[in-house]
N, C-alpha and C positions, 0 to 999 in steps of 0.2 A: 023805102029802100034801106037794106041794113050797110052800116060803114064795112070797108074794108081797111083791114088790119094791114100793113106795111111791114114783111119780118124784119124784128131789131127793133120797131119804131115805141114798143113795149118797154123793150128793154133801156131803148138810153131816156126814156121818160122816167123808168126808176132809176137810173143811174142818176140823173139831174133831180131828183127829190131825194135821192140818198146826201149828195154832193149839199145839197141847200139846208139842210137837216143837222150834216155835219158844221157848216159854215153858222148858222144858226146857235147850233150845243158852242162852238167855239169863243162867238160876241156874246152871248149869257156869261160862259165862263170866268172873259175877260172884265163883264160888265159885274158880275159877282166880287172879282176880287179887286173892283177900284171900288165899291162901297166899301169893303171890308177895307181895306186899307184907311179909308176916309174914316170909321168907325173907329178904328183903333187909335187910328192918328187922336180926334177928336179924347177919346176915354183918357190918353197920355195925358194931353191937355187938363182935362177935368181934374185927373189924382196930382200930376205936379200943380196946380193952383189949391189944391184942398190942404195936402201937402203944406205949402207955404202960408195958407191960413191957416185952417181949423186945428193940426195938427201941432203946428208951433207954437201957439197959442197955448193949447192941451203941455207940452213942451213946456213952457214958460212959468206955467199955473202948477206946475211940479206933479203934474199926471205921468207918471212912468208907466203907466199900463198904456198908454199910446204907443208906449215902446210893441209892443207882441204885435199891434194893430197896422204899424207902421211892416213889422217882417208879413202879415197877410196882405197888405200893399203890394208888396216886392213881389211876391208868390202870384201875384194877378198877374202884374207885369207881365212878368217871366211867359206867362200863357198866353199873352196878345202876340210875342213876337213870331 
């Protein structure tokens, strides 16, 4: 015996896979931009401690060309926020 079709019963079947779809694109969303944020947080962390080593260091040791390295630093920065 073949099913019988209910009118509408079609319709709020895609309505509630539209609805779950949306709900779904929305936690990915969110779930996307708490890594990124964890990401960036993290990379800040990594260049302010290289920063205070390697660079000071460089700094110290009378390397002025860390100077140029230290503005392409800045320039990343600038692009994580």
């Amino acid at each position: 015996m073949g099913a019988f079709r209910v009118e509408g019963e079609t319709d709020n079947k895609d309505k509630e896979r539209t609805k779950t779809m949306k709900e779904l694109n929305e936690t990915e969303s969110k779930a996307l931009a708490a890594v990124n944020a964890a990401v960036n947080a993290f990379n800040r962390e990594l260049i302010d401690h290289h920063l205070h080593s390697c660079v000071a260091r460089d700094l110290r040791e009378g390397r002025e060309e860390v100077l140029d390295y230290i503005e392409q630093i800045n320039r990343s920065i600038s692009t994580m926020e």
